[in-house]
Structure formats: C-alpha cells, structure tokens
KEKENU-979487 format. One record per residue (C-alpha): residue number from 1; residue in one letter; x, y, z. Coordinates in steps of 0.02 Angstrom, whole numbers, always signed. Layout:
BEGIN
   num   residuo        u        v        w
   NUM         A        X        Y        Z
...
END
This chain:
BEGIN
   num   residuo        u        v        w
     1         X     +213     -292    -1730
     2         X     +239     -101    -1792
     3         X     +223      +35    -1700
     4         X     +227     +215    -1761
     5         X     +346     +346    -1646
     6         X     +248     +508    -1711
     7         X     +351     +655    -1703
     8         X     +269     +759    -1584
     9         X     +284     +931    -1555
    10         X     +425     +996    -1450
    11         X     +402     +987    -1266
    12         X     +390    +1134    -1168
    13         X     +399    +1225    -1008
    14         X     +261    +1328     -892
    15         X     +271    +1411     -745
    16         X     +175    +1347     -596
    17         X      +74    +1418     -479
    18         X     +218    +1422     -366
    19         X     +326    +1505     -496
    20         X     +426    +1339     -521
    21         X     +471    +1293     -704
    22         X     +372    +1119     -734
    23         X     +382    +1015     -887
    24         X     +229     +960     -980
    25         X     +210     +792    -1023
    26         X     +113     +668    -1139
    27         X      +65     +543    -1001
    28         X      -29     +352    -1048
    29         X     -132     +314     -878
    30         X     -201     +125     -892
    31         X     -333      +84     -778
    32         X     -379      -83     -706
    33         X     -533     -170     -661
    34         X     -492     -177     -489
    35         X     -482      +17     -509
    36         X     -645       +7     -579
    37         X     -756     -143     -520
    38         X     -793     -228     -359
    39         X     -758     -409     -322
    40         X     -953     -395     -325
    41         X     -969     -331     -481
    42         X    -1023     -174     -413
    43         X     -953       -8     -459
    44         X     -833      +93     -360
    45         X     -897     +257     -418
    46         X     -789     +353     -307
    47         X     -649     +278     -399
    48         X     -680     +331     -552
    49         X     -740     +496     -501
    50         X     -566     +526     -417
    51         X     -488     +467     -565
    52         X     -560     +599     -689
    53         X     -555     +742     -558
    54         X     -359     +705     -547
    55         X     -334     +655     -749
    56         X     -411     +824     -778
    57         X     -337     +926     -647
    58         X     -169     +859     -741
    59         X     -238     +911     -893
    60         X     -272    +1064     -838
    61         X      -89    +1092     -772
    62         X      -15    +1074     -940
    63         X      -17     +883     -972
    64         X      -63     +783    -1112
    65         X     -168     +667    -1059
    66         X     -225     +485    -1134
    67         X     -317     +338    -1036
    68         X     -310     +160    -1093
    69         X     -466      +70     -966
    70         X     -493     -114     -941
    71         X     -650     -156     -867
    72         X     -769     -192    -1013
    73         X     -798     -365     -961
    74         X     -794     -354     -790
    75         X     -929     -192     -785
    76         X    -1048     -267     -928
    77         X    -1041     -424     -792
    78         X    -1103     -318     -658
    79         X    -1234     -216     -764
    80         X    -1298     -412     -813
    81         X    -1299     -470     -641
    82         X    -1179     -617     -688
    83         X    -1085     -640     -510
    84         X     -904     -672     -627
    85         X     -831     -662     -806
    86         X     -903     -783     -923
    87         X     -798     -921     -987
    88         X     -884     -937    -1158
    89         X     -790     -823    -1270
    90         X     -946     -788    -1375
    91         X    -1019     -733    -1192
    92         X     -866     -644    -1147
    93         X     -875     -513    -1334
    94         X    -1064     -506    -1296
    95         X    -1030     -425    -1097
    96         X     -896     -322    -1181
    97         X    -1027     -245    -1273
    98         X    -1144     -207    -1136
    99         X     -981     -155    -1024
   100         X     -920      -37    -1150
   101         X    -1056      +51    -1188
   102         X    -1065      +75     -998
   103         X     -896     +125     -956
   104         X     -897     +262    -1094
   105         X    -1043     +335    -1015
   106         X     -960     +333     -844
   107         X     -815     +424     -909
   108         X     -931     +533    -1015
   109         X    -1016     +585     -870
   110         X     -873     +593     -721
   111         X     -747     +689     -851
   112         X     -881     +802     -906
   113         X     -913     +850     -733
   114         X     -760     +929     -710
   115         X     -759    +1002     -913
   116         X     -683     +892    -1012
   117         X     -726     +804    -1163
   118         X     -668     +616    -1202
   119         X     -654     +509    -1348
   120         X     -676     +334    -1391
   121         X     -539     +223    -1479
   122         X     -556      +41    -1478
   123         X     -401      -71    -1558
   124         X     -385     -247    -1628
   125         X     -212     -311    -1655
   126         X     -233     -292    -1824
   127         X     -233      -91    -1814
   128         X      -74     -105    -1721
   129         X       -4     -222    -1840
   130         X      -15     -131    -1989
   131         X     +104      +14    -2038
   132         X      -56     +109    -2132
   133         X     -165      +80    -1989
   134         X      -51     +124    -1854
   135         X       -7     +289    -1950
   136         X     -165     +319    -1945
   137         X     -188     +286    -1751
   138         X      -56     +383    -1729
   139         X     -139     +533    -1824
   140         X     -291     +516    -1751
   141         X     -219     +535    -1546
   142         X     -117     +695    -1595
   143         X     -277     +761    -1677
   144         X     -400     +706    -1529
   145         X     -243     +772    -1416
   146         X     -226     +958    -1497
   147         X     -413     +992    -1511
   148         X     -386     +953    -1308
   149         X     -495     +791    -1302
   150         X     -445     +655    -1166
   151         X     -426     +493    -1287
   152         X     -493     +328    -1198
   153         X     -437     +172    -1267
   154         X     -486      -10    -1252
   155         X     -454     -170    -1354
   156         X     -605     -203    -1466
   157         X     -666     -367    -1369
   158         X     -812     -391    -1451
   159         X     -741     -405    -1608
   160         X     -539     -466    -1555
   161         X     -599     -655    -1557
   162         X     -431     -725    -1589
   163         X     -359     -623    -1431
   164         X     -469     -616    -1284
   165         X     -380     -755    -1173
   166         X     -359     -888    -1327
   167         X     -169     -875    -1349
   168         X     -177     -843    -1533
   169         X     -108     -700    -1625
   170         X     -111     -610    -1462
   171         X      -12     -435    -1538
   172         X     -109     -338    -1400
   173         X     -140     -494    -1272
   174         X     -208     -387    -1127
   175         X     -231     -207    -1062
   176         X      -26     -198    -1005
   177         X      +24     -244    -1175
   178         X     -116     -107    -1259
   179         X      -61      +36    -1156
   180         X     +125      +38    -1195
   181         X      +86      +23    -1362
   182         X      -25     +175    -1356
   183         X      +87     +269    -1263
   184         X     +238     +247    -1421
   185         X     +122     +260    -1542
   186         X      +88     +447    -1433
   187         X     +255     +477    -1416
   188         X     +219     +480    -1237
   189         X     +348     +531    -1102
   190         X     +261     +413     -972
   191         X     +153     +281     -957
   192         X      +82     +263     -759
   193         X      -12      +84     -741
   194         X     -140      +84     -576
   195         X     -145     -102     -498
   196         X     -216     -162     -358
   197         X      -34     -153     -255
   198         X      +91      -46     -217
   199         X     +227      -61     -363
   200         X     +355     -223     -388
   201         X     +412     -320     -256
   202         X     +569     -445     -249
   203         X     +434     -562     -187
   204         X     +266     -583     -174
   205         X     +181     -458      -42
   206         X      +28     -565       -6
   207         X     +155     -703      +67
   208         X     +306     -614      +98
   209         X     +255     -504     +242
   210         X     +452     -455     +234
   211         X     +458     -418      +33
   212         X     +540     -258       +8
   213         X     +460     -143     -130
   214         X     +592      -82     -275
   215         X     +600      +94     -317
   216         X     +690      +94     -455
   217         X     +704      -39     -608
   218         X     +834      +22     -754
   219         X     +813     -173     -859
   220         X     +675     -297     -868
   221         X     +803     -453     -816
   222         X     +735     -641     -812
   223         X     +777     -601     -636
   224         X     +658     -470     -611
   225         X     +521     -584     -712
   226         X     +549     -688     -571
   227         X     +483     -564     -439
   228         X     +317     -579     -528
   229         X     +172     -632     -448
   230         X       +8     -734     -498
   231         X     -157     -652     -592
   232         X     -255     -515     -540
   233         X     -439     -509     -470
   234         X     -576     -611     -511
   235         X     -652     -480     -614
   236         X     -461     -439     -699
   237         X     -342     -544     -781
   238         X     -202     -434     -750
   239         X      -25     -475     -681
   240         X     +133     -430     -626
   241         X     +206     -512     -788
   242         X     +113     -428     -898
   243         X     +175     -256     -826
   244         X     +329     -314     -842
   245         X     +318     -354    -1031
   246         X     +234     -171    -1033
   247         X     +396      -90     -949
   248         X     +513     -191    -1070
   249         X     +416     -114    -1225
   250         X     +426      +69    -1115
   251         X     +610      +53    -1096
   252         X     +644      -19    -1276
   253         X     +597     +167    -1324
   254         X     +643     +268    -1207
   255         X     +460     +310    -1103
   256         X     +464     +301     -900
   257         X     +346     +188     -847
   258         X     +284     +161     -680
   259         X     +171      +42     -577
   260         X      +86     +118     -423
   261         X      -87     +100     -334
   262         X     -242     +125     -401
   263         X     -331     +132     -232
   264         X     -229     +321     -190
   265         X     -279     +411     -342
   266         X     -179     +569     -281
   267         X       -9     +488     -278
   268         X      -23     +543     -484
   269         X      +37     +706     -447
   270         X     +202     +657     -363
   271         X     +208     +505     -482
   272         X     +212     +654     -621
   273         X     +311     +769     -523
   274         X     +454     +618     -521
   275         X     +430     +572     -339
   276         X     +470     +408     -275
   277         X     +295     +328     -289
   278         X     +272     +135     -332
   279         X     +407      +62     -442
   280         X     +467     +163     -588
   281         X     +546     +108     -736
   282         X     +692     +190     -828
   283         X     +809     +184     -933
   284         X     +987     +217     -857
   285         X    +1070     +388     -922
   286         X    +1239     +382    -1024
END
C-alpha cells in the first residue's frame, strides 16, 4: 500500500472567543452505521443532524474538517425496505448504490443547513494503491479543503467487488482501515472514530460489567489486540479490531487517534480540545 504525507501548510494559531490561544487542526471524523442507521433500518435523523451542526461549528472555529461515513449499505437497506444487509455481493454493490445516493443527500441537506458545502470522494483500493493516484487524492482534499468544502469519503462499494467482505486484496478492508488512510494522505493531526461504545476496554463491556475503560494507549501491543471485542451491529460490520489496525496506521505516522461515542455528539469539542474523552491514541513524546 502507498500512501502520500502531503505537505500541508503550516499550522497555526487563533484566538478564541475567550481570548485563549487554540490550535487549528486538520481533523478525519469516521462515522458508523450505528451513528447513522437504526437496528430497524430506520434513520436516526437527529444523529446526523447533530453531527453536521457540531462538524461545522468546528469548522467554523478554525478546523479543517474531513468525514469518512459508512452506512451506504446499511441506509440503501432501509430506503429498500430489506429488514438486514444482503448476503449476495452483487445485492450488497446494488444497495450501495441506492444508500449512497441517499446518504449524500442527507449530508447535502443537514450540512447545508447550517452553510456549508460538502463533497463527494469515493475510493477503491486501487486509488490508494497507486503512487499517481494517491498523489492525486491527496491533491484533490487540500484543494476541496482550501476552497473550504467539507470532503466526505466512502469506499466505492458498488464498484470494490474484490473488497466488500470477500477477503481478497482487501488494501482498504472496511471503513477503520479507509479513514486512517484518508487522514495521512490529509496530513491530518487527528483522526476521531464514533462507535457505538465508549472507547477501549481491557475487556469486553457487554460482559464485563467490571471492565475498566483505558484512557490512554501509546502502542498497539498483541496485548491490547486482545482487549478487542466481537463485530459491530447488524447493520455495521465494524469492530474493535479494526480500530485497532486504524490506530496502529495513526501512530505509525504520528496522527492522534481516538475512539469515543457516537451516541454524545458534543463530546467532539473536548475530544478536540485534548480532554480525556473515550480512548485516545498517541504516540509517546521523546
């Protein structure tokens, strides 16, 4: 796999309302379909509307601001009336189409309401793959980025028939993976991942009425693979493991990542501000 570190321009500091010096940042936010979807299939619409009220409030503070979104299968599901995924892959690209069509008109709408404009990328593992295309990728977020556009990325289901659940040539393999990609190919100084719990445990929450939530994580260790949980949500396929794998590539250059709960759209702003919220990942200082 390549990935492109564009040099990005310098960061800098502005002055809050409080008078307080705060540092802007390129921040990755990946969304889940947990975030976005009912076990239903139906929408939560207050969800999303929360989550572009607060994206753009951030933007609006000074952040950079780029969204990678599952969800294209799961809301394409609901708009058909199926009552869960399909298991057909040909079924699966043909609901992605539907779904993202769908979810880009959500976010159209919801992000427009409060002023700001989004675009659509859509990846294959392919365009991540290959130095020319990824220089291109690259290009093309500092571009969408500087003429103040909110980038949101998903895989390219519909067409990514070798990597939607089959194992092969998985260079992207799910919505984890995708977003710390996109956030070195941004040069991005943090990539936040919303799940459907808390942050990382040292053992499974759902059993473990005693597991103990970690703050801080400085190495992805096999022993901290081993905290991992199952899958996600009916409508998801998301894990614990996967956001692992995510941190690892975070860490391996130098971007904070950091796992919190979808379900308290607010906590962003401390999650930003550096507050102890969910589990973040970081590289220890020399």
């Amino acid at each position: 796999m390549f990935v492109v570190q564009y040099n990005t321009t310098a960061i800098c500091a502005y002055q809050g309302g409080n008078g307080v010096k705060i540092k802007k940042q390129r921040i990755v936010v990946k969304v889940g379909t947990s975030t976005l979807v009912r076990e239903n299939g139906a929408l939560k619409l207050h969800s999303i509307d929360r989550l572009a009220r607060v994206l753009c409030d951030l933007k609006g503070m000074g952040h950079e601001i780029v969204l990678v979104s599952s969800g294209a299968i799961g809301i394409g599901a609901g708009k058909l009336g199926l009552k869960e995924r399909p298991k057909e892959l040909r079924f699966k690209q043909a609901v992605a189409a539907v779904g993202q069509c769908e979810m880009m008109h959500l976010y159209d709408k919801f992000f427009g309401e409060y002023s700001q404009t989004v675009g659509q990328i859509l990846l294959t593992g392919d365009d991540v793959d290959h130095r020319s295309r990824a220089e291109h990728l690259a290009a093309t977020f500092e571009a969408l980025l500087e003429i103040g556009c909110i980038p949101v990325v998903n895989e390219n289901d519909s067409v990514s028939s070798e990597e939607i659940e089959t194992g092969k040539a998985k260079v992207l393999g799910d919505n984890d993976t995708l977003s710390a990609i996109v956030a070195r190919l941004c040069g991005a100084d943090l990539l936040i991942l919303l799940s459907d719990i808390d942050g990382l445990y040292d053992k499974d929450p759902h059993k473990n009425p005693d597991a103990k939530r970690l703050d801080t994580v400085h190495a992805v260790t096999p022993e901290v693979y081993g905290m991992a949980g199952g899958a996600g949500t009916a409508m998801g396929t998301g894990g614990m493991t996967t956001k692992l794998d995510a941190a690892k590539l975070c860490l391996e250059a130098g971007i904070d990542m950091v796992i919190t709960n979808g379900e308290r759209m607010d906590d962003l702003y401390s999650v930003v501000a550096g507050d102890s919220i969910g589990t973040r990942f970081t590289a220890l200082q020399d």
